[in-house]
C-alpha positions as CSV (number, residue, x, y, z in Angstrom):
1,X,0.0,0.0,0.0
2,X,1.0,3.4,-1.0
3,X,1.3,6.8,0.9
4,X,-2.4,8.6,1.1
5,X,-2.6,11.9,0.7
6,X,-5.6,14.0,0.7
7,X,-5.6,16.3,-2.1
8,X,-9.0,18.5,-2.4
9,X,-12.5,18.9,-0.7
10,X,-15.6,17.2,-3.4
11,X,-16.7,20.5,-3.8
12,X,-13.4,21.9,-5.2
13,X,-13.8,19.2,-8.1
14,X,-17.5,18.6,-8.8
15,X,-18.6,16.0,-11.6
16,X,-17.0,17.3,-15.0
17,X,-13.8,19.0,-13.2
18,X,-10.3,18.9,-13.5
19,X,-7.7,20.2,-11.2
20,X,-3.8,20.0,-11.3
21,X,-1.9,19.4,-8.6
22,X,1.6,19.1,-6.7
23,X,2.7,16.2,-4.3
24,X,6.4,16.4,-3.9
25,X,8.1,16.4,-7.6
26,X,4.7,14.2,-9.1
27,X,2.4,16.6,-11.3
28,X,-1.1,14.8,-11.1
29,X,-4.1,15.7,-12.5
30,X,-7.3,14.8,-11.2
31,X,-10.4,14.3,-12.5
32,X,-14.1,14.1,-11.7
33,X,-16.0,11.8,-14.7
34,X,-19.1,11.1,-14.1
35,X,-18.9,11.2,-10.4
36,X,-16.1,8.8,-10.6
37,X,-12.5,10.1,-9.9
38,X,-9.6,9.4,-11.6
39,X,-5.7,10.7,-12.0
40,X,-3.1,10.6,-14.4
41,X,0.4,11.6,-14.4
42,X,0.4,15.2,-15.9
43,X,3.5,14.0,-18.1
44,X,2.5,13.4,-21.7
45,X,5.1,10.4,-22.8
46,X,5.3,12.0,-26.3
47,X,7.3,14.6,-26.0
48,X,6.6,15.3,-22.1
49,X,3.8,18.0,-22.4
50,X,1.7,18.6,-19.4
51,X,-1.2,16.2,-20.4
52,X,-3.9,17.2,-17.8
53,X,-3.4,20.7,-18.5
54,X,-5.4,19.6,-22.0
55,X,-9.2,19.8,-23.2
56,X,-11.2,17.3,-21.4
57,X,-13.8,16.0,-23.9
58,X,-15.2,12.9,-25.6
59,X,-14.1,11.3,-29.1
60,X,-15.0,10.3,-32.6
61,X,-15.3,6.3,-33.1
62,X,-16.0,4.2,-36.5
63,X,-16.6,0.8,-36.0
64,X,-17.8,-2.2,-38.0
65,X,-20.8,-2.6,-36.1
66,X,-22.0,0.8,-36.7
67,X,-20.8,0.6,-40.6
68,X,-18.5,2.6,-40.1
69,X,-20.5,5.7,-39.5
70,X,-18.4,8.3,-37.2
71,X,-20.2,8.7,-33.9
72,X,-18.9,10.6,-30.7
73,X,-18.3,8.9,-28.0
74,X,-16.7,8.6,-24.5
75,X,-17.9,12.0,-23.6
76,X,-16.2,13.7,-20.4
77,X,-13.5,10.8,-20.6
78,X,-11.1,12.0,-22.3
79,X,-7.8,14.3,-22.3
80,X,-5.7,15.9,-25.3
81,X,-2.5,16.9,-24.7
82,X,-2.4,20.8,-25.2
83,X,0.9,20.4,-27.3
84,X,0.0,18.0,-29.9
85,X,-3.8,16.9,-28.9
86,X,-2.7,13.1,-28.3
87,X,-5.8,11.9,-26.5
88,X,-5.8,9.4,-23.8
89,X,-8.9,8.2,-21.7
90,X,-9.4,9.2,-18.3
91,X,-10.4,6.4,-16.6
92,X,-7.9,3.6,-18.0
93,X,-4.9,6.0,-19.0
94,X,-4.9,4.2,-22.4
95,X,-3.8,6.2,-25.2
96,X,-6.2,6.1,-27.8
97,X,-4.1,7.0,-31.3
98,X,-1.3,3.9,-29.5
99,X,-3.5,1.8,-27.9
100,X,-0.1,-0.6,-26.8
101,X,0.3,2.5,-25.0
102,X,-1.0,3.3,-21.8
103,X,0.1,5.9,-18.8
104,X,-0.5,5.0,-15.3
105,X,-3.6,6.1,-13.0
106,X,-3.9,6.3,-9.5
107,X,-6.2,5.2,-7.1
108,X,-8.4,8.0,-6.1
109,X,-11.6,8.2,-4.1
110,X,-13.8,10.2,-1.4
111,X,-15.0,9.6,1.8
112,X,-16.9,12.5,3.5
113,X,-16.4,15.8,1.6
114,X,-12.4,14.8,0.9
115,X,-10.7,13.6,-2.0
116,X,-7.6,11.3,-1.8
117,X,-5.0,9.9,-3.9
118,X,-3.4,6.8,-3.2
119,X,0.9,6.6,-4.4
């Protein structure tokens, strides 16, 4: 088990929030998705951009089952990277142009009004 640390109040990041913050040399950004929270590494393995600092929005999708028609989806789950828009999804961390590609989340949650993050 990792170090806790609590890191905001639920009111400071209400459901379709994002906040960057500081614990020690880690950059983390949180998120609220849904009224689920998540966070990611603010690091952007590309070319190290600061990932959470990006849009938070949903995607365009084509499938086969769908015939291929473009549809959005996966709104409120996903980041772009402000320096070259690489998107990634929240709640898994998987890149979605690479998906062998996936950044690390952390284990976040609330009890009471606090939020904490789990490294």
């Amino acid at each position: 088990m990792g170090k806790i640390h609590q890191v905001a109040t639920t009111a400071e990041l209400p459901v379709g929030a994002k906040m960057v913050i500081n614990i020690g040399k880690r950059s983390i950004g949180l998120f609220n998705v849904n009224g689920a929270y998540h966070a990611l590494p603010n690091l952007c393995p590309h070319q190290i951009g600061p990932l959470c600092e990006g849009n938070v929005s949903g995607t365009t999708d084509a499938r086969a089952e769908t015939g291929w028609k473009v549809e959005w989806v996966n709104e409120g789950e996903i980041v772009a990277c402000p320096w070259h828009g690489i998107e990634y999804h929240i709640p898994t961390g998987r890149c979605l142009p690479f998906p062998e590609i996936s950044i690390r989340t952390y284990k976040v949650w609330a009890e009471d009004d606090a939020v904490f993050i789990e490294l």
